[in-house]
N, C-alpha and C positions, 0 to 999 in steps of 0.2 A: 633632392634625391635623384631627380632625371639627369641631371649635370652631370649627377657622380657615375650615375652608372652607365652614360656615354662615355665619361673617363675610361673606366673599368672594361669595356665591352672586346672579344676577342675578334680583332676584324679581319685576320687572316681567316677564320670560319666562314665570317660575314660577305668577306670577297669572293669567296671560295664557289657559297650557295649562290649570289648572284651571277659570277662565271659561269656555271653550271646552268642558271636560269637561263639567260641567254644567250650561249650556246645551244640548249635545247630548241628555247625559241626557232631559231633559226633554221635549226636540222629537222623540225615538224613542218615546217614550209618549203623545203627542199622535199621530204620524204611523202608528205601529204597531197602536193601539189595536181598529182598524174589522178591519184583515187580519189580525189574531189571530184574530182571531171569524169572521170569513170564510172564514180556510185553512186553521187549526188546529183549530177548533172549542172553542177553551179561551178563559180569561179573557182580558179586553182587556186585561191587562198582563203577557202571557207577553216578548213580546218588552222590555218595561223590566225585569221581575224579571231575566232573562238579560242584560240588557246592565248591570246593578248589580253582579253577579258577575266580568263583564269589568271592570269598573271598580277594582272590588276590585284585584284582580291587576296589573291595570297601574300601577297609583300605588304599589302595594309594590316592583313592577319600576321603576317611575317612582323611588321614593328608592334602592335598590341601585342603578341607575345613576348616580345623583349622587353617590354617594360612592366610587363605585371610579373611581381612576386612570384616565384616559383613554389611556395611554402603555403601562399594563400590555397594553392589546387588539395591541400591538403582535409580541406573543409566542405570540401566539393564532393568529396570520391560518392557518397552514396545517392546523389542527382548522377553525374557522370556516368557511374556503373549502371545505374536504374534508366537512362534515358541510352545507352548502347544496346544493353537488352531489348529494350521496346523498341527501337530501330531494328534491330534485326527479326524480332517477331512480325513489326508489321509489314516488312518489308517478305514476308510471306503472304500476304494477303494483298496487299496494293501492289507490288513491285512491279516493274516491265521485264521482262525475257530477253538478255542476249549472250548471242553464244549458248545456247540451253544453259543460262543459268540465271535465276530471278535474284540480282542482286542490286537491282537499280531502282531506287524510287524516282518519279519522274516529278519534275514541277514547271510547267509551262513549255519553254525551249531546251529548258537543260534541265539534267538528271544530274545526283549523285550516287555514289557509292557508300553505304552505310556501312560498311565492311571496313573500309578503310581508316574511319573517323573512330571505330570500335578497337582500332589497334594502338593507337595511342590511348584511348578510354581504360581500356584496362592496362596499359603502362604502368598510369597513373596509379589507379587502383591498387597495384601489386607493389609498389614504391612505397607507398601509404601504408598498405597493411601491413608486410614486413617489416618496410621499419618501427614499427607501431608492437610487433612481437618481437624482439631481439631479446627480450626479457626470458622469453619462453622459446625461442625458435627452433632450438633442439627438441622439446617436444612434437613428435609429429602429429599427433591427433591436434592440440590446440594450437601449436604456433602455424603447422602446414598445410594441414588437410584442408581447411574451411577454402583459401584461396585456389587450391586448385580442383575445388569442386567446381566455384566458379568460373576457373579458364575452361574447365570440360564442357560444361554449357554452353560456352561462347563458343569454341569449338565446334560442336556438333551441329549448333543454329547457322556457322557461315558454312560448315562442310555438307549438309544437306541442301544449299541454294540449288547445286552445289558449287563451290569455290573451294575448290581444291590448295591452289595457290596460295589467298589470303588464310586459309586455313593452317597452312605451312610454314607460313608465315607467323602468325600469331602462336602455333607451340613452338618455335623455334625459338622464337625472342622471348617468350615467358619463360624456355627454359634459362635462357641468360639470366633473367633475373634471379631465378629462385638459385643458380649456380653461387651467383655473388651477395646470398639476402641471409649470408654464414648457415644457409642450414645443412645436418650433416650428411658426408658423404658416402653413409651407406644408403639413408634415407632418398638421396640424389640417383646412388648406384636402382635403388628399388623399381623408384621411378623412370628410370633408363627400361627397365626391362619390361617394366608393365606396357610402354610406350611402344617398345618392339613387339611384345603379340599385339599389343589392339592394332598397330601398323599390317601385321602378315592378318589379323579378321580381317582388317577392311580393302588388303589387297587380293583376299579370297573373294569377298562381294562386291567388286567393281564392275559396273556396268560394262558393257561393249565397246562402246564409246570412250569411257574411261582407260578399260586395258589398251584399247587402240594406238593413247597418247605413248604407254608407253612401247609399244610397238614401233610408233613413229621416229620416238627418241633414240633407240637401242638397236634399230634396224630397219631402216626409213626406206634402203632400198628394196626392203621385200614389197613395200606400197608405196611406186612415188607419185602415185597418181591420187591417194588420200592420204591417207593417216603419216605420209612420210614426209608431203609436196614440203609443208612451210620450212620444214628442217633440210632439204635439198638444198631448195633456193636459199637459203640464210649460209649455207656451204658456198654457194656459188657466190653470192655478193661477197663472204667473205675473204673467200680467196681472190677474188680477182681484182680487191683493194689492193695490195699487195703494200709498199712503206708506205708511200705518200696519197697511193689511191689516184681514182679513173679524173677526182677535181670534181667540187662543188658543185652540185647536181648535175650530174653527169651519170649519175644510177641507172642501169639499166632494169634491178629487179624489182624497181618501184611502180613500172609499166606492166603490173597487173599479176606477175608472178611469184611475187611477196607479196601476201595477204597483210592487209593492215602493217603497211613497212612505217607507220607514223607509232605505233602503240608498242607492244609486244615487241616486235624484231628493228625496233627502231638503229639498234647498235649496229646490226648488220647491215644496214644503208650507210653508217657513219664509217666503217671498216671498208663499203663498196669506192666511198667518194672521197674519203678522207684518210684512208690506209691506218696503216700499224700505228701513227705517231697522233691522229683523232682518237682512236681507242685508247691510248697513252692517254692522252689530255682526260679525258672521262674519266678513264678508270685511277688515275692519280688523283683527281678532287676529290672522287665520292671517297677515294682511301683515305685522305685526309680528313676528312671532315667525320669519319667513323674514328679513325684515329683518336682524333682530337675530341671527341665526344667521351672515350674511353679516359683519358685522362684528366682532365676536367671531373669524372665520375670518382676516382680513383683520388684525385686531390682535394675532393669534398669533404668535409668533414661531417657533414650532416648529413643519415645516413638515407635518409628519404632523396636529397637529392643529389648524392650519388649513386644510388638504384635507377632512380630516374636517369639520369646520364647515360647511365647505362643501358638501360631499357630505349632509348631512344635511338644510340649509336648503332643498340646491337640489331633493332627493327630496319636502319638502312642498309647495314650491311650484310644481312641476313637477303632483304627484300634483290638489294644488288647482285646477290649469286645466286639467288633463283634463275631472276633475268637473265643473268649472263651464262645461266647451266641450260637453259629452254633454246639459247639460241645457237648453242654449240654442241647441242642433242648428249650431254649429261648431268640433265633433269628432263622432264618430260613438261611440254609446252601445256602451261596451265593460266598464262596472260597475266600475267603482273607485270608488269610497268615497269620500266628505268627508273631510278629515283629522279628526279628534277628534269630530266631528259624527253620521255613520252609522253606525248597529246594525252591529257585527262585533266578534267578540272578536280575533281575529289584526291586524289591522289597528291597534285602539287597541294593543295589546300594543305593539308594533313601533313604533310611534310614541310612546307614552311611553318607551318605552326609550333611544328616540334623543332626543329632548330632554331626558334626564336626561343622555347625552353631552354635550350643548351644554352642559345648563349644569354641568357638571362640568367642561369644558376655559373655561369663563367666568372659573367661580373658579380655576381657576390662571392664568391671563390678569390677574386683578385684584391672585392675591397677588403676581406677577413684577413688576406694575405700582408695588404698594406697597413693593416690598424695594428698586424702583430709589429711586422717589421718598424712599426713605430712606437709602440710598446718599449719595444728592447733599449731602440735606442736612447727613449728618455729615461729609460731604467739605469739604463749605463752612462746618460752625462748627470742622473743623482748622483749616482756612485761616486762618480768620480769628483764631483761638486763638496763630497762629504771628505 
C-alpha cells in the first residue's frame, strides 16, 4: 500500500512545500542574523541553527502524514477536539507571556504554540462532523448549530490569550468550511451578519493597545515612533527592494529598525533584498499550493475529505493574507507568521502536517481515479470481447 501511494502522491505540491521550506530556511538566517546579536548576545545564526531543528521535525511529521490514512483522523475527532480544548485552557494557567499575550507553553528550551496545533484540530473536527450531517444539514438547529458552538468556544479561548490573529484565522477558515459543508444560504447569509455585530462589540471593547494596532495600520504616520514604527520600516524595506532588490543580505532594516524582521515582517526583508521577483517566487508557491489544495477538495469524492482539503488550503491561504495585509498596513499587525517562510517551530509543525493531509487525500483521489479509469476500460474490451 506504501508503493502505491508513492505512485499516486502529487509532487508538484510536494516540491512546492519543500521550495518553500528552504527558501525560508534561508531568508531566517539572512533576516535573523543582526537581532541574534542584538537581543541575544550569541552567534548570528542562533535563530537558523533553531529553525534547522524545527525543520527536522516537521518533514518527519511532514512524511507520517503522508502515509496515514486521511479517513482514519475520522475516529479520532472527539480526543482531537477534547485535547485542543485542554491545550488552550491550560495554557491559561501554565502558559509564558509574549508580546502581552499568553499563548505559549514552555517545555525546557523550546515552547510551542497551542493555538496553532488547535487550527488544524478543529479542521478536522468540522470535516468529520459535516460530513457526518449531510443527511440533515439544511436543518440548522441539528445539522449546524452543535458545530459552531464549538468554533465560538475555541474562538473566544484563543481571542482572550489574547491572539487576535489566530483568532482570525480560525473563523475565517471555519467559515470556508461550513460555506462548502452544502449548508444553506440563508442560514450562511444569517451567520454573516451575527459575525458582523459581534465584530463592531468587540471593536467597541478593544483595549488601547489593541485600537492602537489599528491606528498603526490605517495611519502609522500620525505615530511612527509607536504604534505606526514596524509599519513605516516594512514601507521602507519594501520599497527600496525595488525588482531585483539591495542582493542577499544586504538588508538595511534588519539592523534593529524591523522588529522581529525573522517572524512577522519576514516578507518585507525578502522584498528589501530580493525585490519584486522574491516576493514573486513566495507568493506564486503559497498560491499554488492553496490552489492545488482547492482542487484535490473539489475532486474528492468523499465528502469528509474534501471538506478537509478544503479547510486545509483555505487555513493557508487565509493565514497568507493576514501576513501579507500586516505588512503592507491593510490589516492591522497582529503576528502571524508566513506560511513555511517565518522562524517558528509550532507553526512549520502544523503546517507540514497538514499538507502531508493534502497530499495524502491526493493519492487516494488519484488511486480512485485509476481503478475507475480501469474499470471502463475492462468494461469496454468485455464489450467488445462479446
Amino acid at each position: 500500500m506504501i508503493k502505491k501511494l508513492f505512485k499516486h502522491y502529487d509532487y508538484s505540491l510536494i516540491i512546492s512545500v519543500l521550495l518553500l521550506c528552504g527558501f525560508g530556511l534561508v531568508m531566517v538566517y539572512s533576516a535573523s542574523m543582526v537581532w541574534a546579536v542584538m537581543r541575544h548576545e550569541t552567534n548570528s545564526a542562533f535563530f537558523f541553527n533553531r529553525q534547522i531543528i524545527w525543520l527536522v521535525v516537521s518533514l518527519v511529521m511532514f512524511l507520517i502524514a503522508m502515509l496515514f490514512p486521511y479517513k482514519a483522523y475520522r475516529k479520532f475527532i472527539v480526543p482531537i477536539l477534547g485535547v485542543s480544548i485542554l491545550m488552550l485552557v491550560l495554557v491559561r494557567f501554565v502558559g509564558s507571556t509574549t508580546n502581552n499575550a499568553r499563548s505559549w507553553i514552555e517545555l525546557g528550551p523550546f515552547s510551542f504554540q497551542p493555538s496553532e496545533f488547535v487550527k488544524l484540530g478543529l479542521i478536522i473536527y468540522l470535516a468529520a462532523i459535516y460530513s457526518k450531517k449531510q443527511a440533515y444539514i439544511s436543518n440548522f438547529v441539528r445539522g449546524a448549530l452543535p458545530p459552531l458552538m464549538v468554533i465560538g468556544l475555541i474562538f473566544a479561548l484563543v481571542a482572550s490569550q489574547p491572539d487576535l490573529g489566530t483568532a482570525m484565522i480560525i473563523a475565517l477558515t471555519s467559515g470556508i468550511v461550513i460555506i462548502c459543508s452544502g449548508m444553506k444560504w440563508k442560514h450562511i447569509f444569517g451567520l454573516v451578519i451575527i459575525g458582523i455585530i459581534l465584530f463592531a462589540g468587540a471593536w467597541m471593547s478593544l483595549s488601547p493597545e489593541q485600537a492602537s494596532r489599528f491606528t498603526g495600520a490605517y495611519n502609522p504616520f500620525s505615530d511612527p515612533e509607536d504604534s505606526g514604527f514596524h509599519l513605516i520600516n516594512s514601507y521602507i524595506a519594501i520599497a527600496s527592494g525595488g525588482i531585483t532588490g539591495q542582493g542577499f543580505g544586504q538588508s538595511i532594516q534588519k539592523y534593529g529598525f524591523l522588529p522581529e524582521p525573522h517572524t512577522d515582517f519576514i516578507m518585507a526583508i525578502i522584498a528589501e533584498e530580493l525585490g519584486l521577483l522574491g516576493v514573486v517566487f513566495v507568493i506564486g508557491l503559497l498560491g499554488y499550493i492553496v490552489f492545488k489544495g482547492f482542487v484535490i477538495g473539489i475532486r474528492c469524492k468523499d465528502t469528509f475529505g474534501s471538506l478537509l482539503a478544503i479547510g486545509i488550503s483555505g487555513m493557508i491561504g487565509v493565514q497568507t493574507v493576514v501576513n501579507l495585509g500586516a505588512i503592507t498596513g491593510w490589516l492591522p499587525v497582529t503576528g502571524v507568521p508566513l506560511p513555511f517562510i517565518s522562524y517558528g517551530g509550532s507553526s512549520l509543525i502544523l503546517l507540514m502536517i497538514s499538507v502531508g493531509i493534502l497530499i495524502n487525500i491526493s493519492a487516494f483521489v488519484n488511486i480512485r481515479k485509476e481503478q475507475k479509469t480501469s474499470y471502463i476500460k475492462n468494461d469496454q474490451a468485455v464489450q467488445m470481447e462479446l
